[in-house]
VOGU-3710 file (C-alpha; in Angstrom, 3 decimals, decimal comma):
1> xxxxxxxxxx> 241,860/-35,515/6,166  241,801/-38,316/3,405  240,617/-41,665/4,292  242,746/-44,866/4,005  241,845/-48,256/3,668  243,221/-51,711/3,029  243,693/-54,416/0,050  245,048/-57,596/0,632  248,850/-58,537/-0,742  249,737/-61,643/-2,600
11> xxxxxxxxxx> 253,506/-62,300/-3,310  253,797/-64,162/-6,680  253,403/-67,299/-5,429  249,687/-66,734/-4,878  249,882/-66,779/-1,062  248,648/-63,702/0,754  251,642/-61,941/2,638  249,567/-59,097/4,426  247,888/-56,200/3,233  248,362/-52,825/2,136
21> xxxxxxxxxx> 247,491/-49,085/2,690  245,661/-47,431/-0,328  245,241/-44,276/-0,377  241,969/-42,337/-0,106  242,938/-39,728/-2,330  242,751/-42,562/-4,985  240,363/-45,590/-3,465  238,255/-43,513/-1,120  236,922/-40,379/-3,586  232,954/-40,087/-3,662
31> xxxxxxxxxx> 231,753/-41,253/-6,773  231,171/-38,764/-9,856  228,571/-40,971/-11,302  227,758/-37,738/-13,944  231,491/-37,955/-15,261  231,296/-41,594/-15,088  228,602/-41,779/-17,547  230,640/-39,020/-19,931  233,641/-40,825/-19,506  231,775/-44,118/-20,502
41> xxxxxxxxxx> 230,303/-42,470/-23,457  233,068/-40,831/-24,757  235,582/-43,878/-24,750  232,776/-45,944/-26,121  232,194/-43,098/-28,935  235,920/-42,389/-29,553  236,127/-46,227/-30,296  233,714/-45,572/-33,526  236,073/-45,084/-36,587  233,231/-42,948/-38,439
51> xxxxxxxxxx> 234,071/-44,194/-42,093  230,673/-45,091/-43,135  230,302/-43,710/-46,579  227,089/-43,649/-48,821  227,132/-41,521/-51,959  224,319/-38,281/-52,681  223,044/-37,543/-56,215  225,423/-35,586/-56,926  228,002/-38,650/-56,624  226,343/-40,926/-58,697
61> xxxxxxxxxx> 227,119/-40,896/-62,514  224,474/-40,388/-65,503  221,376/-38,290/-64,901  222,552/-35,321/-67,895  219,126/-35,849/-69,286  215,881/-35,867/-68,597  214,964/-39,874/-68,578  211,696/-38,704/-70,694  209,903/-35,135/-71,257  207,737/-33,866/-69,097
71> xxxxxxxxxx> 204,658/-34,302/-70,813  202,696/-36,406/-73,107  204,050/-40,063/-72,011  201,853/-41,101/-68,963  204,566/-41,721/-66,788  205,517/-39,693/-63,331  207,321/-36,119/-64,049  211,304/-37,252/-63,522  214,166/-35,122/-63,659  217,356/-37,429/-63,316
81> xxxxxxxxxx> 218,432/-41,195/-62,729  220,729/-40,029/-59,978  217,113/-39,376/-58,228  216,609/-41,405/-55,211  213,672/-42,853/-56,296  215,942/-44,558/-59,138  218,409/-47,744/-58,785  221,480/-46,903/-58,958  220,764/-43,026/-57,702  221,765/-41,342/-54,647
91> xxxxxxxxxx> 221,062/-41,872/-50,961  218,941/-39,633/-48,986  220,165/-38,407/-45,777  222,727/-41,506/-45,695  225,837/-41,731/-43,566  228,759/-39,539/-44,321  232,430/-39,973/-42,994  232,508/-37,751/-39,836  234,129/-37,639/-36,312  232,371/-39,449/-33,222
101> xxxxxxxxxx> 234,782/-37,825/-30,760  233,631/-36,589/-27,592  236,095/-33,780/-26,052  236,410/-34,108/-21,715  239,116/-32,756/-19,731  241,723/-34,377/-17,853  240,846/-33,553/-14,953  237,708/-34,934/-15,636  238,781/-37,817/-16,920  241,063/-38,754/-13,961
111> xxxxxxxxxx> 237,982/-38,016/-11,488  235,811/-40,696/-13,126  238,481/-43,082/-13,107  238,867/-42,408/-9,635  235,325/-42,922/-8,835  235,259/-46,529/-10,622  238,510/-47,136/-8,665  236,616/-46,124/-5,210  233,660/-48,210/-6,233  235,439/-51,600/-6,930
121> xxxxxxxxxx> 237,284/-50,959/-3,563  234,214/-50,945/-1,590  233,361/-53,950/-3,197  236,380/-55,416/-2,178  237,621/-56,173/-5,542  241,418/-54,424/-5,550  243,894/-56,860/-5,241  247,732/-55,956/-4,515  250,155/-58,302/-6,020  254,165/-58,264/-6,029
131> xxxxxxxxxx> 255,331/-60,304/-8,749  259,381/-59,986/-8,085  260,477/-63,475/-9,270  257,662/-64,663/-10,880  258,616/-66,762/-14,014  257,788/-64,623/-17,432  254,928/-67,651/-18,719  251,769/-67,989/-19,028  251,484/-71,050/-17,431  253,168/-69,522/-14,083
141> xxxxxxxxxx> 250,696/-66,554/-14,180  247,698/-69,048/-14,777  248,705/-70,783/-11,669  248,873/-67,003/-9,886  245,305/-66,481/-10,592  244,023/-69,989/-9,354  246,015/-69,922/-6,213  244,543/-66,021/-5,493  241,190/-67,478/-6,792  240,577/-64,090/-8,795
151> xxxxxxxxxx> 237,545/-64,279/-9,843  236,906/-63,060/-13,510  236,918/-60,921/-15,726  239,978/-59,902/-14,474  241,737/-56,150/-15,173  245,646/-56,208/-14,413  247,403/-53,078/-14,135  251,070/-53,480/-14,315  254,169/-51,158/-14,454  256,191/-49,802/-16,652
161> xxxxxxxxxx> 258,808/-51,773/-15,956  256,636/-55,074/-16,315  256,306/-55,468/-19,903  257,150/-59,300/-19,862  254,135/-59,971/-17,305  252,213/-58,635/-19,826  253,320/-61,290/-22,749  253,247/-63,817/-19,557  248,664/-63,086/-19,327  247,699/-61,647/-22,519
171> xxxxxxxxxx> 246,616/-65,507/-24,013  244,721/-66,409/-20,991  241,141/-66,043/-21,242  238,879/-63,339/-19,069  242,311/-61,046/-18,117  242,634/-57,774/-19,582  246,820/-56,337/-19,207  246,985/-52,827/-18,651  249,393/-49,987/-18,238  248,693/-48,433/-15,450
181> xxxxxxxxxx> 248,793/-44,820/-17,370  245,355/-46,336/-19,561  242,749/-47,296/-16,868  239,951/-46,520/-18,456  236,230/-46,367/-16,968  235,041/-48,997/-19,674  237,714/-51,669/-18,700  237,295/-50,974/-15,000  233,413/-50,915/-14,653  233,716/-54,399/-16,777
191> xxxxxxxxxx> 236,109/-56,091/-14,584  235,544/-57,776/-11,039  238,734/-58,165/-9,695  241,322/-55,807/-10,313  245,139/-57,186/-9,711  247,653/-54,082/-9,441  251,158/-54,774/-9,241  252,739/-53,230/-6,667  255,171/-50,764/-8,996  251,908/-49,651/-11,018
201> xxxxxxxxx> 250,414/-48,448/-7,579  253,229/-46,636/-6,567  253,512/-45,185/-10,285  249,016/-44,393/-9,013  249,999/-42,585/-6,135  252,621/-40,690/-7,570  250,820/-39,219/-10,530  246,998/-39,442/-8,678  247,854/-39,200/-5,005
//
């Protein structure tokens, strides 16, 4: 039998107008701190765009001859200018475009956002919010925060259907919008109160409940 707990409601005047039921299926898991720490590293290493470039010897132009023979002129044995040991020659062992992507599953994935989720709600850090009727500006959302006194950084998870609250908090320092489909573990663990709209949790327990 899952477990259910609480998070307090604001309506979008700021005022608190109750509370509401989350579900334990998505608030209450037991942490997966081992796929936390995969999740973490793989958004983190899927970030990296892997385009350092450095060229070999065999990149480098010149080096057809011998820069002197082998014998007779006092100087160290040398075989090319595209050596290393030249300027101008090749890198050894240097960076190479490549891919820093880290595969995990979905399920996976899912589990350690659930686990961040179920973390910040035993902290007390989920906020509900219903924002039917709140005025598409940033000043009007600016006021929302003060009034809830959301303490930041601040991760806001909105619906589909939201887009324009989006435009309203994306200029206001220390608030990170979100769709609701890309709650990540990096955004999550980083925030300290989370705001979720009260169509992107019932789009949560849908898809996750």
């Amino acid at each position: 039998m899952e477990t259910k707990m609480e998070a307090p409601l604001y309506a979008a005047n700021g005022e608190k107008s109750g509370t509401v039921e989350l579900p334990g299926a998505i608030f209450g898991v037991e942490p997966r701190k081992i796929l936390v720490l995969k999740a973490l590293k793989r958004h983190l290493a899927n970030r990296r765009s892997g385009t350092a470039c450095t060229k070999t010897r065999g990149m480098v132009s010149g080096g057809g001859a011998k820069p002197w023979p082998q014998k007779g002129t006092g100087n160290a044995r040398q075989g090319s200018r595209r050596s290393p040991l030249w300027p101008g020659g090749g890198v050894t062992f240097g960076p190479l475009p490549r891919s820093y992507e880290i595969q995990m599953s979905a399920t996976e994935r899912r589990l350690a956002v659930l686990s961040v989720l179920s973390e910040k709600q035993q902290d007390q850090a989920i906020r509900i919010c219903d924002l039917n009727g709140l005025e598409p500006k940033t000043k009007a959302f600016a006021g929302l925060l003060k009034s809830m006194d959301a303490m930041g950084p601040v991760l806001f998870l909105f619906g589909p259907e939201e887009a324009s609250l989006e435009r309203s908090c994306r200029n206001i320092a220390g608030i990170q919008p979100l769709l609701w489909r890309y709650a990540n573990v990096v955004d999550i663990m980083a925030a300290k109160t989370i705001l979720i709209t009260t169509e992107a949790l019932e789009k949560l327990k849908e898809v996750w409940g």
